[in-house]
N, C-alpha and C positions, 0 to 999 in steps of 0.2 A: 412179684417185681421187687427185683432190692432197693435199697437206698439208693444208691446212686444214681438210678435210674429215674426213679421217682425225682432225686431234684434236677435231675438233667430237663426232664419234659416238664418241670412250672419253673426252671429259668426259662427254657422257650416258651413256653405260654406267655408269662409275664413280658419277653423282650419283644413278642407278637403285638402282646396290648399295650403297652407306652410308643412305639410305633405307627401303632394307627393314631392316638389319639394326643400324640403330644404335640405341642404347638396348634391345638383346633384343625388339625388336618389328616386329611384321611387316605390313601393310598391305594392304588390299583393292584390288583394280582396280578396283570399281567406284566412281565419284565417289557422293558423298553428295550432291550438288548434282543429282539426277535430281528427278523429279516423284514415285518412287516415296518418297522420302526424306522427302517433305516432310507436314507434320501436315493436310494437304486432299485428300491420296492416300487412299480408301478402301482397305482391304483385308478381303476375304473371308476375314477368317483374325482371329484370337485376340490383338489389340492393342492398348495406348493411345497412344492419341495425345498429350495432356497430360501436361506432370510433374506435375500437382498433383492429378491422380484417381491414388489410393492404393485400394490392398484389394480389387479388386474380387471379387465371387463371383457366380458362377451354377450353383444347383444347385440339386435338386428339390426341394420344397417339404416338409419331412418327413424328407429323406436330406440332411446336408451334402454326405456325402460321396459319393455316387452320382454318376454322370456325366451331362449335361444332356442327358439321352435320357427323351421322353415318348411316350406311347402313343396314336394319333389316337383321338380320339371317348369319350375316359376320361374321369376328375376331375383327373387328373394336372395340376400346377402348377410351372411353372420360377422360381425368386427370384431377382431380381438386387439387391446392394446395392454401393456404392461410398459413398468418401469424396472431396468436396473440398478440398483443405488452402489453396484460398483466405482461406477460412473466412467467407464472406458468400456469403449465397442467388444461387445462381444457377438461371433453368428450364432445366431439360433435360429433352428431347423422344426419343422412340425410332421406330425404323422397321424393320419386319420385311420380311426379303430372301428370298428362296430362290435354294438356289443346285443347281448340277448334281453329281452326283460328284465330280466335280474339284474345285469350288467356286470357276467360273464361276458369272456370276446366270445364273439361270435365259431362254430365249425363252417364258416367259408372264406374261400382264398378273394385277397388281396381285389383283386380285377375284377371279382364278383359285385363287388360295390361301390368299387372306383373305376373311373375310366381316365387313365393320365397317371401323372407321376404320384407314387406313392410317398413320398418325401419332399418336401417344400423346404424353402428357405425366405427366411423373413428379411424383406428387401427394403423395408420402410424404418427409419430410423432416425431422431433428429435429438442432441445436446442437451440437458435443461440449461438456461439462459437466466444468469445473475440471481440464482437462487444462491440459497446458505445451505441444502443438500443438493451435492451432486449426482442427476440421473443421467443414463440415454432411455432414452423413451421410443419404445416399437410399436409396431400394428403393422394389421395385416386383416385382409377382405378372402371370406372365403366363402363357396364354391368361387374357382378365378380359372386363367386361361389356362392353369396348370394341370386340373383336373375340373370332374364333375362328380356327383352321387348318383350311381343307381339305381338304388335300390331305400327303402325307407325304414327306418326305426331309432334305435340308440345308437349315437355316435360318442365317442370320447376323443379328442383332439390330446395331443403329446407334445409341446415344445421343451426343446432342450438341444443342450449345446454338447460341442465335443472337445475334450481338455487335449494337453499336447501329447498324453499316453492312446490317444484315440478312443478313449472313453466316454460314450453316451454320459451325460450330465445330466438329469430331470431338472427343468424349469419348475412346471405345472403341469396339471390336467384341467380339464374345461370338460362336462356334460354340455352336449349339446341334443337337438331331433330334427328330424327329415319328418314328415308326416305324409303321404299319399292318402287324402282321402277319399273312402271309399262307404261310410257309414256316417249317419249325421246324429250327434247329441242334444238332446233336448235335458235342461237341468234346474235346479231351483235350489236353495239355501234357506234354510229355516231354522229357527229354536227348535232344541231337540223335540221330541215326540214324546220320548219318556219322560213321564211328572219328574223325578227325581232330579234330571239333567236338566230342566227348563230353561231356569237360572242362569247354567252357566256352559251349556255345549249346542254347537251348530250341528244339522242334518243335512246332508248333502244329498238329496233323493235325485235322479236321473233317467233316462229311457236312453237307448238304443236304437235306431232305427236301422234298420239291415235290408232294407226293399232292393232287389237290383242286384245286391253281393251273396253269395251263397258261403253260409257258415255249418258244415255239419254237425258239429255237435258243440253248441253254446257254450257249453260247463267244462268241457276241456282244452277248447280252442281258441277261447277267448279272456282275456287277462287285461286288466281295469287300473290301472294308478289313480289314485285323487292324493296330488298335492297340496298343503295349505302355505300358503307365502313361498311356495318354491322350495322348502324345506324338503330333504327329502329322510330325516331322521325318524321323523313321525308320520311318514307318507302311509295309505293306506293302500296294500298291495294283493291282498287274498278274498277282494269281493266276486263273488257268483252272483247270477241273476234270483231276483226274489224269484219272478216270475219270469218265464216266456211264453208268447201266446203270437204267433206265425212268426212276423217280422220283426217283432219289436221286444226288447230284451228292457224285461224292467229291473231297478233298482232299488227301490223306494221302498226299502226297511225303515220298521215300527219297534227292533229290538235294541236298537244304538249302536247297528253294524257297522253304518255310513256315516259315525261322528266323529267330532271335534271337539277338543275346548276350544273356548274363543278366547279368550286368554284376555287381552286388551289391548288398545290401540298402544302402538309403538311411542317410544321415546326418541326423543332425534337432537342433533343439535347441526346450529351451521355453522362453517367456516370458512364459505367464499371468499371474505374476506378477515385479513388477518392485521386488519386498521384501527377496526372497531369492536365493539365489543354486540353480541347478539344476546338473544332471550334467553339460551340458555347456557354461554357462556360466562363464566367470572374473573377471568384474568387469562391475560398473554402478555405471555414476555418473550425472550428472544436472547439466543448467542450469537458467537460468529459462524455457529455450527449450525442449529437449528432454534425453530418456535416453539414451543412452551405454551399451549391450552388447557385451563381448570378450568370445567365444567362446575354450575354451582350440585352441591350435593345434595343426592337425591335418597326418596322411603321409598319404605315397600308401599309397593300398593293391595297387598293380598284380599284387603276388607274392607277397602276404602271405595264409593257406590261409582259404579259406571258414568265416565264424563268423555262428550263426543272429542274429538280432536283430529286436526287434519294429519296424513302421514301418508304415505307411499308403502305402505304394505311390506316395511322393514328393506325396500331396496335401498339403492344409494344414486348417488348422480355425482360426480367428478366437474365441478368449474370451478373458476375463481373470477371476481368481480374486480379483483385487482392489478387485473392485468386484460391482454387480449385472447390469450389462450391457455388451458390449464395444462394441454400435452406435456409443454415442454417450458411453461414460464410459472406452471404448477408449485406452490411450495410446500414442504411437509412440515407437521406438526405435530409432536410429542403431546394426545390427550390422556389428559388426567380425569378417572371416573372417580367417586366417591359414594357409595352407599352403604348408608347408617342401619347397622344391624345389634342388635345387644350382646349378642355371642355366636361363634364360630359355628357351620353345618357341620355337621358330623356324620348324614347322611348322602354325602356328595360334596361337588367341589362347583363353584360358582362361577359364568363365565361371558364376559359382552361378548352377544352376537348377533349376527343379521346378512341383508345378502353382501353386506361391505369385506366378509371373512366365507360366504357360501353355508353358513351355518356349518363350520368347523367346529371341535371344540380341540381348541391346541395349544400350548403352553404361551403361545403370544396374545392367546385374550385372556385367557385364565387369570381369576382375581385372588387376591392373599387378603388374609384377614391381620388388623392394624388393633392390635388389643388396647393400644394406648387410644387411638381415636374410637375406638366402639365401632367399628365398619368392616367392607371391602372395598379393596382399592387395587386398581390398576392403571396402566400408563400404554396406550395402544400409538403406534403407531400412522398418522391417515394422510392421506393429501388433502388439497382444500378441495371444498365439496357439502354436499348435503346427503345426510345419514340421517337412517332409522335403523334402534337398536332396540331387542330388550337383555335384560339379565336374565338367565336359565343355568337353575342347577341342573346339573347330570349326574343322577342318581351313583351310587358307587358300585360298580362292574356292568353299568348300562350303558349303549350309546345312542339311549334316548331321552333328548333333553325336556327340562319339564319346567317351562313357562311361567306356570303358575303359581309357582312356590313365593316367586316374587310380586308375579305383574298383576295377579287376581283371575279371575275367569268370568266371563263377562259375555250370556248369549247375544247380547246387542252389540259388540265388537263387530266394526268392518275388515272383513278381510277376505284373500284373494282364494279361488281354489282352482287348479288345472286338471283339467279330466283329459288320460292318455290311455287310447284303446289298442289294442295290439289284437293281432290273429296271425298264427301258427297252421297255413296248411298242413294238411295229412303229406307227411313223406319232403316237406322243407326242413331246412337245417338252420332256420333264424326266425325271426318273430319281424314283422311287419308294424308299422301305425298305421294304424288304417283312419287314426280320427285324433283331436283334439281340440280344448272347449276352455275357453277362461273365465268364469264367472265370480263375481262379489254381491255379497249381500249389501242389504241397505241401499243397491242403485237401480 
């Protein structure tokens, strides 16, 4: 190798290393400049595409807080509401997907799962009202008299508008499920089984029951989710039956197939109202533009001993106390987090989440590190409401977030787990639910 060479490749080495590591911040290898990156990218998965759609919610019609899991051929109803903070009407249109297990679309046509119009239009639409941000505020009820679902499994809902080149705009995507059941779960939640994990991971051990439904062949026909808090980053998606023995398909691994960390009970703060000051607020102020929330600042808790606390299992809930309805007399408020760190991660990048953002991790929660204050700090956007969050690093080139680096790990955590069974007949072209099961430890 000549000279030149040689200092050409340790100016790149070196210009690689002050790169990753200047300013305490670390960097993805993948470019953002992909097609996945860009707001025309569909994704089968839980996102917005727009800054300017705030708040959205999708959940059963009856339950805020229930998970957007319905039952085929019921009365059952899924809501969806969002805010525009353009704050002039715009139409927006919706499109129902089906997707496979995985959450792949589906290989079957349209009319196979729908019966009615493939394209809806969102018809409900009302002002915000003497707020200091301007939204229109939508919703929409669906299965409605425009269609219905046939058929059961993974659905991904599409709203999005069309600009005046006649171009498809992406709003969001919403996960949602259709369930037909056909198989009943039976489940339990316990400290892990392994001495090593006792401490600080949950076991999700479970049975199957299949009396009445014919399944040929167990280990290939049938496919298992356990969600914890609805997350689906760390969902566990590749369990096989321990055991089968006739009808009954069991679960109930002793190696730490079926685990968890339990991480610890959520952090939360309220802003119903934006009068007074709450437990875990410390100041609001106010423009002529918007509200102004500083949260008092918060530690890690990595080592610090398990303490019960009540929370919602990181969802969120949308009111305000200050008025009579938060749809559309809702106000938003610029919060500020603050947690006191002694120096910058350098194994990842650190980020508030929870189901208030779908467990995203996107440059709008994402926290910068404040070398003059010793911390991370960020400034999120919310409506007024009630939230549970935690902080989670996500490691660097994973996109799986990791709880515990902050919040501790803690087998006595209450939390929520969703058991979603699928089967794949021989010679179908999509995956079925044939079941689904919500259970928490500790009740």
């Amino acid at each position: 190798m000549n000279p030149k060479s040689a200092k050409q490749i340790l100016f790149l080495f070196l210009s690689l290393f002050v790169a990753q590591f200047s300013f305490g911040r670390t960097f993805t290898t993948v470019p953002d400049t992909t097609d996945f990156y860009s707001d025309s990218y569909l994704r089968n998965d839980n996102y917005v595409y727009q800054h300017y759609i705030q708040s959205v919610e999708l959940s059963r019609v009856g339950f805020e807080l229930a998970d957007p899991i319905i039952t085929m051929n019921s009365d059952e109803l899924l809501n969806i509401a969002f805010d525009d903070l353009h704050g002039s009407y715009t139409q927006y249109y919706y499109q129902i997907l089906h997707c496979t297990a995985n959450w792949v679309k589906s290989e079957i046509w349209t009319n196979e799962y729908i019966d009615g119009q493939e394209v809806g239009q969102v018809e409900t639409f009302e002002s915000s009202f003497n707020t200091r941000t301007s939204y229109i505020h939508y919703s929409f009820q669906f299965p409605n008299r425009y269609f219905t679902i046939k058929k059961s499994g993974n659905y991904v809902i599409r709203v999005y508008s069309i600009n005046a080149k006649g171009e498809e705009i992406n709003a969001f995507t919403r996960r949602f499920f259709v369930v037909d059941p056909k198989v009943s779960i039976s489940a339990s939640i316990a400290r892990a089984g392994t001495s090593e994990d006792y401490e600080t991971r949950q076991e999700v051990d479970f049975t199957i029951n299949t009396s009445g439904y014919r399944i040929d062949s167990p280990y290939q026909d049938i496919k298992v989710v356990i969600m914890q808090n609805w997350r689906s980053d760390n969902a566990l998606t590749n369990l096989k039956p321990y055991m089968v023995k006739n009808d009954l398909f069991d679960y109930s691994f002793d190696n730490g197939t079926n685990q968890f960390d339990g991480v610890n009970e959520f952090r939360r703060f309220d802003i119903k109202t934006l009068k007074l000051l709450s437990e875990k607020v410390r100041e609001i102020t106010f423009d002529d533009t918007m509200f102004y929330v500083k949260l008092w600042e918060t530690q890690k808790r990595t080592f610090k001993e398990y303490s019960l606390d009540g929370d919602i299992n990181g969802k969120f809930l949308l009111k305000t106390d200050d008025e009579s309805t938060v749809s559309n007399y809702g106000e938003y408020a610029m919060v500020k987090f603050f947690l006191a760190y002694d120096a910058p991660i350098v194994e990842g990048n650190l980020y508030v989440a929870g189901g208030f953002n779908c467990w995203q991790y996107t440059p709008e929660n994402k926290m910068q590190y404040n070398f003059l204050l010793k911390g991370y700090e960020a400034s999120i956007l919310f409506k007024q409401g009630y939230y549970n969050y935690w902080y989670v690093m996500l490691p660097n080139n994973s996109k799986t977030g990791d709880a515990t680096w902050v919040e501790g790990n803690h087998s006595e955590t209450r939390n929520n787990y969703t058991i979603l069974v699928y089967h794949r007949s021989r010679g179908e072209m999509y995956d079925e639910l044939i079941a689904t099961g919500s259970y928490e430890n500790g009740k």
